[in-house]
PDB file of N, CA, C and O in Angstrom:
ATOM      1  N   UNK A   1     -28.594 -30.914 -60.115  1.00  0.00           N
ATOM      2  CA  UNK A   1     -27.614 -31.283 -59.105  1.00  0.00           C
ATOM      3  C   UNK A   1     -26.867 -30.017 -58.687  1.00  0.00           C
ATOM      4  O   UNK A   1     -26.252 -29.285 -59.462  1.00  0.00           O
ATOM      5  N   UNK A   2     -26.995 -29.846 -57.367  1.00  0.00           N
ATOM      6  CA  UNK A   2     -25.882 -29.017 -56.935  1.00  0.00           C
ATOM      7  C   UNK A   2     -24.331 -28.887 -57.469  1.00  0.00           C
ATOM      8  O   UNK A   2     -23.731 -29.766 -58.087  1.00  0.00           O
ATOM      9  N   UNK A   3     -23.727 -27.378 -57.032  1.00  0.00           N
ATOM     10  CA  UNK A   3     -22.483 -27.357 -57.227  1.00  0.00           C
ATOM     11  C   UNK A   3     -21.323 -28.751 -56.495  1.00  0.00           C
ATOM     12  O   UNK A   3     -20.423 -29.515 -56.844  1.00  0.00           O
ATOM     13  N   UNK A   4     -21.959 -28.451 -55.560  1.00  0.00           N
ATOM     14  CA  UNK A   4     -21.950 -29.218 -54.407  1.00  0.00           C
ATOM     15  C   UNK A   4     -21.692 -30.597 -54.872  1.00  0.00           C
ATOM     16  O   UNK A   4     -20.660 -31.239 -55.070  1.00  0.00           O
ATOM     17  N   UNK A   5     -22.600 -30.781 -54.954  1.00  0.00           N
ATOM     18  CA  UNK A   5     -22.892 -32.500 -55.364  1.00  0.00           C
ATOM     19  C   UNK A   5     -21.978 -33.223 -56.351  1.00  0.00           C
ATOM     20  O   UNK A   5     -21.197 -34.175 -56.343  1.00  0.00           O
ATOM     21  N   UNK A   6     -22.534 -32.152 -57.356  1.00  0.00           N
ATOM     22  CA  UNK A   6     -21.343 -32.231 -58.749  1.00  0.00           C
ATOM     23  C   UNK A   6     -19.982 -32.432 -58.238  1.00  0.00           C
ATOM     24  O   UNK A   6     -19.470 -33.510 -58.538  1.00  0.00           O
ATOM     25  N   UNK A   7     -19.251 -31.570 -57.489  1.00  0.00           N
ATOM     26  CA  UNK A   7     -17.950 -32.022 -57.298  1.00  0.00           C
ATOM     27  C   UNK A   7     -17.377 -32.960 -56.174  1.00  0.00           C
ATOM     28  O   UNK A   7     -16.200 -33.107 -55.846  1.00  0.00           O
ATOM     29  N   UNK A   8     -18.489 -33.546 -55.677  1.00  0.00           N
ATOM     30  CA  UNK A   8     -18.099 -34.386 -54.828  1.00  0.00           C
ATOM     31  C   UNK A   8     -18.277 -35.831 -55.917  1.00  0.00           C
ATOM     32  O   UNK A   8     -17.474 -36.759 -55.826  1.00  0.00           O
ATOM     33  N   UNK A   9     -19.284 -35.852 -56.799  1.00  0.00           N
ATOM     34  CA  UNK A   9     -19.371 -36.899 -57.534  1.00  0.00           C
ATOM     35  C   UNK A   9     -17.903 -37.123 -58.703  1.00  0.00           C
ATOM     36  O   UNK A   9     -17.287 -38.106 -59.117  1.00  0.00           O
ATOM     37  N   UNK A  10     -17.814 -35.768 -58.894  1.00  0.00           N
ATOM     38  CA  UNK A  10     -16.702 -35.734 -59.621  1.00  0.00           C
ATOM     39  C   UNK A  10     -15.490 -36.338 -58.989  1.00  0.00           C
ATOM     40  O   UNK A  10     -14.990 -37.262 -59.630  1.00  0.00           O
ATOM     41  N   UNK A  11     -14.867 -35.980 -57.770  1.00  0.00           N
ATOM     42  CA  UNK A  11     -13.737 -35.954 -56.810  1.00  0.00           C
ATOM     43  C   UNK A  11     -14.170 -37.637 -56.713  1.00  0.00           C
ATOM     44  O   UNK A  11     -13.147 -38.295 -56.908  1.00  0.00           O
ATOM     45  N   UNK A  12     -15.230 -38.427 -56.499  1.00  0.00           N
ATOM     46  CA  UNK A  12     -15.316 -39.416 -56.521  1.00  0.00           C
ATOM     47  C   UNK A  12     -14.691 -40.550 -57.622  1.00  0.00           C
ATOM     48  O   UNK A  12     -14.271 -41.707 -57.580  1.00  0.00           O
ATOM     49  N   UNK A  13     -14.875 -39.600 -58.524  1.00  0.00           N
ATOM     50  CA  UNK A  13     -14.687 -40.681 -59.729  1.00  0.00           C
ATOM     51  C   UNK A  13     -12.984 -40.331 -60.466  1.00  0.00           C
ATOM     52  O   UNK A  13     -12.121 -40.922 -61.115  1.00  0.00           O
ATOM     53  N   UNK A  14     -13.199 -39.181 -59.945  1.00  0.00           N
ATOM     54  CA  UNK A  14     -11.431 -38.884 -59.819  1.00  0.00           C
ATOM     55  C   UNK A  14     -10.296 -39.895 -59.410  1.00  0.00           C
ATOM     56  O   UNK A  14      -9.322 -40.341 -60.017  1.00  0.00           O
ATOM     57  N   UNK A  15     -10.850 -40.098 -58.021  1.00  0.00           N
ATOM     58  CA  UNK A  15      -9.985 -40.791 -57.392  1.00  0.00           C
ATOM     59  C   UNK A  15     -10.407 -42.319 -57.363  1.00  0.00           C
ATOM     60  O   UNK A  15      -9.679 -43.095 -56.743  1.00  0.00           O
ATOM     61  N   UNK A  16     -11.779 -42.895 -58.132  1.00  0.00           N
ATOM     62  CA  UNK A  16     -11.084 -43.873 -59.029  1.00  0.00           C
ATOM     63  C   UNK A  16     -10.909 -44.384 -60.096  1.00  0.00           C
ATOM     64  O   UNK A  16     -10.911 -45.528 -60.549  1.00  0.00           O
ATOM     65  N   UNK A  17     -10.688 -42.957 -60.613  1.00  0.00           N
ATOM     66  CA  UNK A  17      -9.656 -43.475 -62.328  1.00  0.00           C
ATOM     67  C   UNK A  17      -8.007 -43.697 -61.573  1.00  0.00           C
ATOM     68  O   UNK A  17      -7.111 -44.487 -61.870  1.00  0.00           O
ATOM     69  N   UNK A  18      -8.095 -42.506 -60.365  1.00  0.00           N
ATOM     70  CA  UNK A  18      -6.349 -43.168 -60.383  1.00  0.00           C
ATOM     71  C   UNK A  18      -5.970 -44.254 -59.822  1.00  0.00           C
ATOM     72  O   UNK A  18      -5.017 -44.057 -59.068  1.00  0.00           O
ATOM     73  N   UNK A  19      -6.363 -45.473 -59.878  1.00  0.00           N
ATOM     74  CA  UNK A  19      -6.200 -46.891 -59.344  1.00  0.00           C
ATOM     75  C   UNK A  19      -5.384 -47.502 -60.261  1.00  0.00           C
ATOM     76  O   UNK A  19      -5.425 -47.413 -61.489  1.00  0.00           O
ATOM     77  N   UNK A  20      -4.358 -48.365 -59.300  1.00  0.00           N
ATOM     78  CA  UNK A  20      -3.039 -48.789 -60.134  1.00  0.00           C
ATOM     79  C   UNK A  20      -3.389 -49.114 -61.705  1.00  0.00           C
ATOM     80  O   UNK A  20      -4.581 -49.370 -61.871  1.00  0.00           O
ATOM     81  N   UNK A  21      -2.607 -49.153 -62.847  1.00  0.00           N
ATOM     82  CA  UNK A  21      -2.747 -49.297 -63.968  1.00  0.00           C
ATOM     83  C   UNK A  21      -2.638 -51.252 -63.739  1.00  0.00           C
ATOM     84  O   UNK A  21      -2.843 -51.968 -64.719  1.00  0.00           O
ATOM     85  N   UNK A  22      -2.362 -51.760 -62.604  1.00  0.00           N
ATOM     86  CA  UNK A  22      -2.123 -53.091 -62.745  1.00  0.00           C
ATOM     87  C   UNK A  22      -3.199 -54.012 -62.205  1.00  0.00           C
ATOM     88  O   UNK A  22      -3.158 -55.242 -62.154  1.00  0.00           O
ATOM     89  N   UNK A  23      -4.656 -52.793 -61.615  1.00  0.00           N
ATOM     90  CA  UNK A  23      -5.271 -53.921 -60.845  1.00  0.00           C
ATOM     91  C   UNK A  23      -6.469 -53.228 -62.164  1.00  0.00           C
ATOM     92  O   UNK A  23      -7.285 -52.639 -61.455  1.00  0.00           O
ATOM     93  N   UNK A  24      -6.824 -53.077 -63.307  1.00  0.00           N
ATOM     94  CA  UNK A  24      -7.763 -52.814 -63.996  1.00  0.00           C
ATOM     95  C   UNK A  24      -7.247 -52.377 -65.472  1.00  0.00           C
ATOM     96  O   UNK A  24      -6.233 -51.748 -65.773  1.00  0.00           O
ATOM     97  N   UNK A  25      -8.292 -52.922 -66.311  1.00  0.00           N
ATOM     98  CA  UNK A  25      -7.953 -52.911 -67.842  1.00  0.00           C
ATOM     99  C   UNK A  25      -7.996 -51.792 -68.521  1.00  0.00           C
ATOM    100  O   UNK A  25      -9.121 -51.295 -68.563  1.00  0.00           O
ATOM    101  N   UNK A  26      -6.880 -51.021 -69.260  1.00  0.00           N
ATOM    102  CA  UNK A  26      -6.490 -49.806 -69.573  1.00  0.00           C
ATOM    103  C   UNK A  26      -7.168 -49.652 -71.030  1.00  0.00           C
ATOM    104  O   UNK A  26      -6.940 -50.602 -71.779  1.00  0.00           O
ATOM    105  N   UNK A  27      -7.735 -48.911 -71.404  1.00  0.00           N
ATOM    106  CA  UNK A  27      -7.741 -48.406 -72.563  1.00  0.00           C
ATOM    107  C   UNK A  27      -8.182 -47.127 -72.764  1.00  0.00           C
ATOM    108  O   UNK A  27      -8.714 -46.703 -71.737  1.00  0.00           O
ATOM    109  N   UNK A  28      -8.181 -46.307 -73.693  1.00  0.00           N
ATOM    110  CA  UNK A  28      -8.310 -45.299 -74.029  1.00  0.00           C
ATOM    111  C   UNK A  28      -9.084 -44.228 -73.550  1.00  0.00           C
ATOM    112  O   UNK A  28     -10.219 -44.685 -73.685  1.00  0.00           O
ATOM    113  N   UNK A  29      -9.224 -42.990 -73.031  1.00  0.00           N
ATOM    114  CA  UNK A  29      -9.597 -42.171 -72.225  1.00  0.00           C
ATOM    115  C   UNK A  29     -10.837 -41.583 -73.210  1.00  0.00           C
ATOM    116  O   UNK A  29     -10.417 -41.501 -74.364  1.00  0.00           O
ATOM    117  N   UNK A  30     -12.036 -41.214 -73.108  1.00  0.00           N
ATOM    118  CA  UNK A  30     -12.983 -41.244 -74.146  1.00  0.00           C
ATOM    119  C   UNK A  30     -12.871 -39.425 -74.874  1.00  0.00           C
ATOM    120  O   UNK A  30     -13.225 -39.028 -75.985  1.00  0.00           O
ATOM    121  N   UNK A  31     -12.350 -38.791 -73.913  1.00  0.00           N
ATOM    122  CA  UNK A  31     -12.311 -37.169 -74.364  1.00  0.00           C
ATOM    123  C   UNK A  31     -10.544 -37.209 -74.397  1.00  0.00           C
ATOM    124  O   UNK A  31     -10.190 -36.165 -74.944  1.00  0.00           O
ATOM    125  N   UNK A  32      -9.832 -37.698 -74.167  1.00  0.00           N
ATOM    126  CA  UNK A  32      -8.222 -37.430 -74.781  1.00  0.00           C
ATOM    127  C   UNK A  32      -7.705 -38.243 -75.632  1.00  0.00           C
ATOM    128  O   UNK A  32      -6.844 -37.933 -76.455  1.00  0.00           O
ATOM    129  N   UNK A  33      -8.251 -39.452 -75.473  1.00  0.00           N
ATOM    130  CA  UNK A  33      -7.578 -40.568 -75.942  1.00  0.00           C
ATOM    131  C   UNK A  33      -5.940 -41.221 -74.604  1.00  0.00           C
ATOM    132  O   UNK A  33      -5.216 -42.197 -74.802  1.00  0.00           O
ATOM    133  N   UNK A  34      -5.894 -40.486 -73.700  1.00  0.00           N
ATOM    134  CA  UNK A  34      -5.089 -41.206 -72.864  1.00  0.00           C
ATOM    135  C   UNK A  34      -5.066 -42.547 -72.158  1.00  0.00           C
ATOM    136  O   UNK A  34      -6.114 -42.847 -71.586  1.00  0.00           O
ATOM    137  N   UNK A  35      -3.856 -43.581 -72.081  1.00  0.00           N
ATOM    138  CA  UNK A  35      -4.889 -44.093 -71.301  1.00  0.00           C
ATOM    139  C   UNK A  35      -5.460 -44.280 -70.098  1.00  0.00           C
ATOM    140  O   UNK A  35      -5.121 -43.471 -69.234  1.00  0.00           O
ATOM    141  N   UNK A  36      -6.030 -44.898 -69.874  1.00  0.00           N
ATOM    142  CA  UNK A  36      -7.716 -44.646 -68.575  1.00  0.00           C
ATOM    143  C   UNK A  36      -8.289 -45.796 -68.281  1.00  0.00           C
ATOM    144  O   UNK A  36      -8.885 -46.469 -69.122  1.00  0.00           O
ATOM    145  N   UNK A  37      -8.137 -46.168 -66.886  1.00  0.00           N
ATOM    146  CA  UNK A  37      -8.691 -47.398 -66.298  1.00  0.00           C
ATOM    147  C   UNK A  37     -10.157 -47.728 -67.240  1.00  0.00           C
ATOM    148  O   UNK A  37     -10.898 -46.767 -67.447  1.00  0.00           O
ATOM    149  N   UNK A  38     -10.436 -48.711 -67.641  1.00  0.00           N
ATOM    150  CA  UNK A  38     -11.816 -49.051 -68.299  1.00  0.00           C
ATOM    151  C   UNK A  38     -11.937 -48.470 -69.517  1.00  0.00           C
ATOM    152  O   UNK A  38     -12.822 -48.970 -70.212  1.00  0.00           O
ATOM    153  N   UNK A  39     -11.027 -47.127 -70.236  1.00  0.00           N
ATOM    154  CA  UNK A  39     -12.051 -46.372 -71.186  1.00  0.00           C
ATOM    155  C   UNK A  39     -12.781 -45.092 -70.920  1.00  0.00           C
ATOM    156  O   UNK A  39     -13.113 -44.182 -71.679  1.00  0.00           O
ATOM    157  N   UNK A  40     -12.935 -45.268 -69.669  1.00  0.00           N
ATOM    158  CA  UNK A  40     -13.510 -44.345 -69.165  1.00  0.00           C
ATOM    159  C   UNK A  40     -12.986 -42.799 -69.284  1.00  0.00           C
ATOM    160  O   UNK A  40     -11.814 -42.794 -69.658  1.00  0.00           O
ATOM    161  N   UNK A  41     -13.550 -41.398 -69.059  1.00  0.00           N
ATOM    162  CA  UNK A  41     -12.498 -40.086 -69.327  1.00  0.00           C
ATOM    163  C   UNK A  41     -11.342 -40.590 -67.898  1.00  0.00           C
ATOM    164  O   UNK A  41     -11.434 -41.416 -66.989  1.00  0.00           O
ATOM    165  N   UNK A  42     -10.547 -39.832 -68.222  1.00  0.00           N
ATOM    166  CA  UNK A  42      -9.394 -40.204 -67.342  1.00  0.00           C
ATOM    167  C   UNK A  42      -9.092 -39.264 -66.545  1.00  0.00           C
ATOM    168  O   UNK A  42      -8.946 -38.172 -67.093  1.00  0.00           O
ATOM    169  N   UNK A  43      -8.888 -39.313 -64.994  1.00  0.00           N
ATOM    170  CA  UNK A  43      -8.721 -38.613 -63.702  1.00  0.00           C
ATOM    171  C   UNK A  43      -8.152 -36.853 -65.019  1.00  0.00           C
ATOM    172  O   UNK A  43      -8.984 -35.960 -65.183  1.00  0.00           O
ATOM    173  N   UNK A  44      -7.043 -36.786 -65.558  1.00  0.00           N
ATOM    174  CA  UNK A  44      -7.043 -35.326 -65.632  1.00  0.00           C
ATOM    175  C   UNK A  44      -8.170 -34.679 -66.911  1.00  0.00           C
ATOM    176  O   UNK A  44      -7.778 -33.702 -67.549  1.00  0.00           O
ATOM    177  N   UNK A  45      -8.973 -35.029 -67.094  1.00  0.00           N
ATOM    178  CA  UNK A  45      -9.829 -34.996 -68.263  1.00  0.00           C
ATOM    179  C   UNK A  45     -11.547 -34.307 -67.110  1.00  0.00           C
ATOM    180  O   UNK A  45     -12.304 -33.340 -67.034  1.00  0.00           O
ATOM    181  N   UNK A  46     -11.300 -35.590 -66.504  1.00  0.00           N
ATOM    182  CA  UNK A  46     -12.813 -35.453 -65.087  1.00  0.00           C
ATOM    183  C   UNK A  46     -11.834 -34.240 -64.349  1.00  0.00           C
ATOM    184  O   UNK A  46     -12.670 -33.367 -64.116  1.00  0.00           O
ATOM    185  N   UNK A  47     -10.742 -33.813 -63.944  1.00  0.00           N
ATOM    186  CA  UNK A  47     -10.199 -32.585 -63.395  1.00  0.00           C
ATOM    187  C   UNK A  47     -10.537 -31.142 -64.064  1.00  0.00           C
ATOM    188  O   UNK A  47     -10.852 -30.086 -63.516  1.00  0.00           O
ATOM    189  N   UNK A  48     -10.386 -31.415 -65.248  1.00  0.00           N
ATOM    190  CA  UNK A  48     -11.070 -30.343 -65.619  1.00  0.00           C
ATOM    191  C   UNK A  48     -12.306 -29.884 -65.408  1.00  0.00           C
ATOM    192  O   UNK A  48     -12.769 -28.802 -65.049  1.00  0.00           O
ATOM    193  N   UNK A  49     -12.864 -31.195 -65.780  1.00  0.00           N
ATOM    194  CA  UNK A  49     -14.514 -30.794 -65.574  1.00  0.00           C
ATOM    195  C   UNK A  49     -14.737 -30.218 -64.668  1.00  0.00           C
ATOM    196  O   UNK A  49     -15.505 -29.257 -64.622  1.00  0.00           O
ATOM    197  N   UNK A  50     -13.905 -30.834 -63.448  1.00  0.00           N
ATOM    198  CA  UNK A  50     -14.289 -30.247 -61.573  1.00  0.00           C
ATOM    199  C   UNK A  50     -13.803 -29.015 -61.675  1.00  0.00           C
ATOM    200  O   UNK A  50     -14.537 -28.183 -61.141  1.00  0.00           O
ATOM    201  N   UNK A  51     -12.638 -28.503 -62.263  1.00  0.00           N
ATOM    202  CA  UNK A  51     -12.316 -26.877 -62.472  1.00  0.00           C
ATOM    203  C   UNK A  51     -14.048 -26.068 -62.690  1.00  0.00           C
ATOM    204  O   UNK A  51     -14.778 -25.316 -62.045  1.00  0.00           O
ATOM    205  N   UNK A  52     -14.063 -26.729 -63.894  1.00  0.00           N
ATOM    206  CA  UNK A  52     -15.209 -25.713 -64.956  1.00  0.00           C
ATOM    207  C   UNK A  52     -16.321 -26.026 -63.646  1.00  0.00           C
ATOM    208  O   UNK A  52     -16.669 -25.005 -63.051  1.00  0.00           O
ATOM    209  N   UNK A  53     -16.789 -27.066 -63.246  1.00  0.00           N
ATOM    210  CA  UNK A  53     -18.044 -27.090 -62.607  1.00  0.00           C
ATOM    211  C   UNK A  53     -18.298 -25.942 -61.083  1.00  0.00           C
ATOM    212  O   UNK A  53     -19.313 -25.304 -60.802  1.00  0.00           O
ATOM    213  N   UNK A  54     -17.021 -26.006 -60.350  1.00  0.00           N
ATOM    214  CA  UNK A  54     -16.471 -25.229 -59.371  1.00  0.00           C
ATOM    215  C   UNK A  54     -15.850 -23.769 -59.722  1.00  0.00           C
ATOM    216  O   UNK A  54     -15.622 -22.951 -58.831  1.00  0.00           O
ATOM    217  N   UNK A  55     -15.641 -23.556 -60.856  1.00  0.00           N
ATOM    218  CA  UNK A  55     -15.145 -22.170 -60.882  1.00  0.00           C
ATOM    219  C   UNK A  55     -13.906 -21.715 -60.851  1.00  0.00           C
ATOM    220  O   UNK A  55     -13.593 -20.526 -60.912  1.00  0.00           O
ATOM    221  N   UNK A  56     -12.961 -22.898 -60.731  1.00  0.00           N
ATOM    222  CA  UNK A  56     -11.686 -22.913 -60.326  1.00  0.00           C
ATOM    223  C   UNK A  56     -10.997 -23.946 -60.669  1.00  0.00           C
ATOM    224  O   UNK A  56     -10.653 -24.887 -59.955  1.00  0.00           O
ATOM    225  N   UNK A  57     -10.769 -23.747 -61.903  1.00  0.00           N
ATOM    226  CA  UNK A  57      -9.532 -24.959 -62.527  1.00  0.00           C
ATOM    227  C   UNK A  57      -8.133 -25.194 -61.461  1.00  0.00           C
ATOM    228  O   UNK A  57      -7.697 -26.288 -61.102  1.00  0.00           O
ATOM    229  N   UNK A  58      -7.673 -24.042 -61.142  1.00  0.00           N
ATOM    230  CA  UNK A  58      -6.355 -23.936 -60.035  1.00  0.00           C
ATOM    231  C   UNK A  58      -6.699 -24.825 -58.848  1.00  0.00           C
ATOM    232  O   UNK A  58      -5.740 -25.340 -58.274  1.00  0.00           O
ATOM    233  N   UNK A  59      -7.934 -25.086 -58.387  1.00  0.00           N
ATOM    234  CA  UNK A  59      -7.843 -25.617 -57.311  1.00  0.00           C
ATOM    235  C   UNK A  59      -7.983 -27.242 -57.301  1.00  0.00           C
ATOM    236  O   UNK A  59      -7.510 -28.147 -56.613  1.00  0.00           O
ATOM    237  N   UNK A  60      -9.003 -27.141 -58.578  1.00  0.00           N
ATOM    238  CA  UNK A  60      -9.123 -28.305 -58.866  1.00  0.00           C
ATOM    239  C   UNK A  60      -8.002 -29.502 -59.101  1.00  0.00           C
ATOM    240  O   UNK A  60      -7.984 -30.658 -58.680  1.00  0.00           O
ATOM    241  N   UNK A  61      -6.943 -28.670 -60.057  1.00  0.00           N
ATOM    242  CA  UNK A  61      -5.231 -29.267 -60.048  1.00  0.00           C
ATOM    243  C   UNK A  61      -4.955 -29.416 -58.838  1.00  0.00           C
ATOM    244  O   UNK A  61      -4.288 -30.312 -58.321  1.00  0.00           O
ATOM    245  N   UNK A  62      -5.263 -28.884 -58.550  1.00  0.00           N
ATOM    246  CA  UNK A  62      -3.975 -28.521 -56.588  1.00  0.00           C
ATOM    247  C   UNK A  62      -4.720 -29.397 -56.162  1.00  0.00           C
ATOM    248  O   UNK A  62      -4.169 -30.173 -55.382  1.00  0.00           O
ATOM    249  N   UNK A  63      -5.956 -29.613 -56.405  1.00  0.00           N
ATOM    250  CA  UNK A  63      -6.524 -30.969 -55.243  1.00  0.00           C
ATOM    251  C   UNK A  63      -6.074 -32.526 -55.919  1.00  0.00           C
ATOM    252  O   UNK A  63      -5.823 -33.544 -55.274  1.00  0.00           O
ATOM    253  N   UNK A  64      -6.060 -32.356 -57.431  1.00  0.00           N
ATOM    254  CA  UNK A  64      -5.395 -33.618 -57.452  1.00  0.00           C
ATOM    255  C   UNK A  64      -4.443 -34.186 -57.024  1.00  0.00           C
ATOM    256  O   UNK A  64      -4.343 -35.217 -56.359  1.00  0.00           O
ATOM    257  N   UNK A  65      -3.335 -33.130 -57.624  1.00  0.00           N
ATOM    258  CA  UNK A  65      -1.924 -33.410 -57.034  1.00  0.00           C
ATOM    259  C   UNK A  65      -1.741 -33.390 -55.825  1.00  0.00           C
ATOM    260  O   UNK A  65      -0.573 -33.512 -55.455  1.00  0.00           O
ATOM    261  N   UNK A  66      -2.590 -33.263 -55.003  1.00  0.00           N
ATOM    262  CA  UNK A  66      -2.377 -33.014 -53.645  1.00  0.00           C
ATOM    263  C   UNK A  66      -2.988 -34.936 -53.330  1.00  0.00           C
ATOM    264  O   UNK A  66      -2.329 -35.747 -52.679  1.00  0.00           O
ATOM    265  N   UNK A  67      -4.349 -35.235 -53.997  1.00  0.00           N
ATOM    266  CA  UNK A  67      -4.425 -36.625 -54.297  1.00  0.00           C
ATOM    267  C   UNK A  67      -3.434 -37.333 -54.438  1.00  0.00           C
ATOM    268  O   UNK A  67      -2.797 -37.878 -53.537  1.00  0.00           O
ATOM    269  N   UNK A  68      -3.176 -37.387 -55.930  1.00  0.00           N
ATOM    270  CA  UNK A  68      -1.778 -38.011 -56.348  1.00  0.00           C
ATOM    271  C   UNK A  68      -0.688 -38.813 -54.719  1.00  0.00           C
ATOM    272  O   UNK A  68      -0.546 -39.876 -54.115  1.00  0.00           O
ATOM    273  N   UNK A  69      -0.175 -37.318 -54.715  1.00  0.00           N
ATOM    274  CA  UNK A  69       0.723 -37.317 -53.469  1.00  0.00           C
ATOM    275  C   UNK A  69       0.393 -38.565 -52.537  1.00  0.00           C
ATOM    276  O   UNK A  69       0.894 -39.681 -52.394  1.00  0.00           O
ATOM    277  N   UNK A  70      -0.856 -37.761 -51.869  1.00  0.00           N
ATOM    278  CA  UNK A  70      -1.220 -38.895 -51.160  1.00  0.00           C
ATOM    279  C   UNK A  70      -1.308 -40.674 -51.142  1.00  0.00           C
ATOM    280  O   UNK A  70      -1.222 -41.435 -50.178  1.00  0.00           O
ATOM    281  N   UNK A  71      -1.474 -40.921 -52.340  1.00  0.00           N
ATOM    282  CA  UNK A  71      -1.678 -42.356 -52.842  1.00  0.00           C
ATOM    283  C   UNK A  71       0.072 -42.524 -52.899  1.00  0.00           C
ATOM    284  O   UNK A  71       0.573 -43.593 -52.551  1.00  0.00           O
ATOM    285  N   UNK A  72       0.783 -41.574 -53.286  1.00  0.00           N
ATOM    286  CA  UNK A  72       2.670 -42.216 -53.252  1.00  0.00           C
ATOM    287  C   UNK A  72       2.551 -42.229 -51.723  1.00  0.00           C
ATOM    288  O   UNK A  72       2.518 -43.403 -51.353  1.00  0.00           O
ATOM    289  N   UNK A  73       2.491 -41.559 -50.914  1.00  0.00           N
ATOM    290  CA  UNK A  73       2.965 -41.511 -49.566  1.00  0.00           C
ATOM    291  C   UNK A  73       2.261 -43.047 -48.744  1.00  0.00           C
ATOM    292  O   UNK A  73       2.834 -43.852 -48.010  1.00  0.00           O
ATOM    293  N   UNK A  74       1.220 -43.024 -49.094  1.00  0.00           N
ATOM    294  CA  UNK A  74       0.552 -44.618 -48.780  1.00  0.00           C
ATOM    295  C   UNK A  74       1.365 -45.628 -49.255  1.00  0.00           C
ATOM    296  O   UNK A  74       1.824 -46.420 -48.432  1.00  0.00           O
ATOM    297  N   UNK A  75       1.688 -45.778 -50.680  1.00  0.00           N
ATOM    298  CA  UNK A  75       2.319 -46.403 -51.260  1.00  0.00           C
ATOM    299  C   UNK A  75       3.784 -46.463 -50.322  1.00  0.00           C
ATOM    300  O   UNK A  75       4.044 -47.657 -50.166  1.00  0.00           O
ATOM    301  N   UNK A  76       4.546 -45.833 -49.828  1.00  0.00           N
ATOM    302  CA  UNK A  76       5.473 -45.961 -49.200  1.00  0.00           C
ATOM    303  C   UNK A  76       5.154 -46.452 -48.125  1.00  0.00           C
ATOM    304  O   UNK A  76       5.389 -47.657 -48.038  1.00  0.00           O
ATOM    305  N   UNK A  77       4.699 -45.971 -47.255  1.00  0.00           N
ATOM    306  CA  UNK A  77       4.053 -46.320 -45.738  1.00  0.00           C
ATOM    307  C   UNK A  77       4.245 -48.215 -45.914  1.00  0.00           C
ATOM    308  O   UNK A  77       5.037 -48.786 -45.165  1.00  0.00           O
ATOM    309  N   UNK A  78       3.467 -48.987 -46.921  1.00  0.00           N
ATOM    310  CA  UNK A  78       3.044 -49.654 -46.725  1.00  0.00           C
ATOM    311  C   UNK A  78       4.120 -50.685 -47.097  1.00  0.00           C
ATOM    312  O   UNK A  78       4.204 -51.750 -46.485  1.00  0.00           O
ATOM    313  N   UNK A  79       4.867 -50.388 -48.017  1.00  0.00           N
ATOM    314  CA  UNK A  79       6.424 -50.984 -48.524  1.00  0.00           C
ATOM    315  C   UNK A  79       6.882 -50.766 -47.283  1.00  0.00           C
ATOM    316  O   UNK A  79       7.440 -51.800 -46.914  1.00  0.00           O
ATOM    317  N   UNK A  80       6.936 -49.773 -46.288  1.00  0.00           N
ATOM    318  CA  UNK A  80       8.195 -49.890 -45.011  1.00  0.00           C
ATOM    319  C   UNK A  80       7.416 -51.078 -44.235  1.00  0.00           C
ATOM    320  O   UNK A  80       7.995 -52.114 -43.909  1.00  0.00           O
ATOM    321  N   UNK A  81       6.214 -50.862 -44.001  1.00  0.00           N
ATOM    322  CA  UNK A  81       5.317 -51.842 -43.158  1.00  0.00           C
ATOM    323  C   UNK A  81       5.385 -53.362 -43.538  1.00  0.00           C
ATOM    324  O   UNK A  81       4.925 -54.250 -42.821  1.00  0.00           O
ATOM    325  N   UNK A  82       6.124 -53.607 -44.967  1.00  0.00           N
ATOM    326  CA  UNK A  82       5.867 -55.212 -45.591  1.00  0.00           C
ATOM    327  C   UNK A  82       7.391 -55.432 -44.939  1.00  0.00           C
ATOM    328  O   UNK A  82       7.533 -56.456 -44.272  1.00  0.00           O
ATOM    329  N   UNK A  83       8.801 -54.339 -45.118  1.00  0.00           N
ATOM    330  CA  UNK A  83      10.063 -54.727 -44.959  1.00  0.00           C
ATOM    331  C   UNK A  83      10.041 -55.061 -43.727  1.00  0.00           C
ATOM    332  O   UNK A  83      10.688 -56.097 -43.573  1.00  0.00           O
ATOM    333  N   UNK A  84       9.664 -54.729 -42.912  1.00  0.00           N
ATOM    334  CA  UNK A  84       9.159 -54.324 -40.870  1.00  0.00           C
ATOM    335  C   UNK A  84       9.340 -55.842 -41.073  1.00  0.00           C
ATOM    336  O   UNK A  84      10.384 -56.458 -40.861  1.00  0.00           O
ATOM    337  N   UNK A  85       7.772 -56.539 -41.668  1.00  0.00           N
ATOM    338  CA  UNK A  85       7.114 -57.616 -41.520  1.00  0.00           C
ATOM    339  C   UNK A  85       8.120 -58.893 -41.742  1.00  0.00           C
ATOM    340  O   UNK A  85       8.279 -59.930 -41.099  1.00  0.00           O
ATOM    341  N   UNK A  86       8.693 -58.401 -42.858  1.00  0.00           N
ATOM    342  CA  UNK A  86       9.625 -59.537 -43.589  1.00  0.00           C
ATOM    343  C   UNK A  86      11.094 -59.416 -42.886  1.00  0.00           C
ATOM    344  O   UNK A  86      12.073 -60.061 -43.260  1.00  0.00           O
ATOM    345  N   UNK A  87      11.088 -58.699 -42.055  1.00  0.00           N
ATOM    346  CA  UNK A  87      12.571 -58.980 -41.531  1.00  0.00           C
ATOM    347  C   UNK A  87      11.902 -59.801 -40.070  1.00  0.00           C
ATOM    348  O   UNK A  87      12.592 -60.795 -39.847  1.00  0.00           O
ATOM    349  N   UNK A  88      11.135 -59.699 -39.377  1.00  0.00           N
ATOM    350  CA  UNK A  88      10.630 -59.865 -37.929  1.00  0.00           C
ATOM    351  C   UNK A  88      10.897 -61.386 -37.912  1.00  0.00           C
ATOM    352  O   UNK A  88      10.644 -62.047 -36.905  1.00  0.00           O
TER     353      UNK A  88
END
């Protein structure tokens, strides 16, 4: 598999370990022990990997958190969009 490939599969599965802790069953992260949607390794565990596989742990962080972010800012968006709804 490509570099390539690898971190797109990775970035895939990244973003879904980080799915609410309330819509999937938590247990233990298989390389930290954190916990981790399913059991499964857990979004900063698969971050590393995408560092080591890419060459660049720094970016790899910066793309999560830059993830992360994104999923709060949705998360807001969509709370103003329910208050909108519920006052109308």
């Amino acid at each position: 598999m490509s570099s390539h490939a690898r971190a797109i599969s990775l970035m895939k599965k990244i973003m879904y370990q980080c799915r609410p802790e309330a819509t999937t069953t938590m247990a233990q992260c298989r390389a930290c022990r954190a916990p981790s949607p399913g059991g499964m390794e857990c979004a900063r565990c698969l971050t590393e990997e995408l560092g080591g596989a890419i060459g660049n742990r720094g970016a790899a962080l910066r793309w999560l958190d830059s993830f992360l972010k994104v999923q709060q800012d949705e998360q807001q968006v969509f709370r103003c969009a329910h208050r909108v709804d519920a006052s109308a």
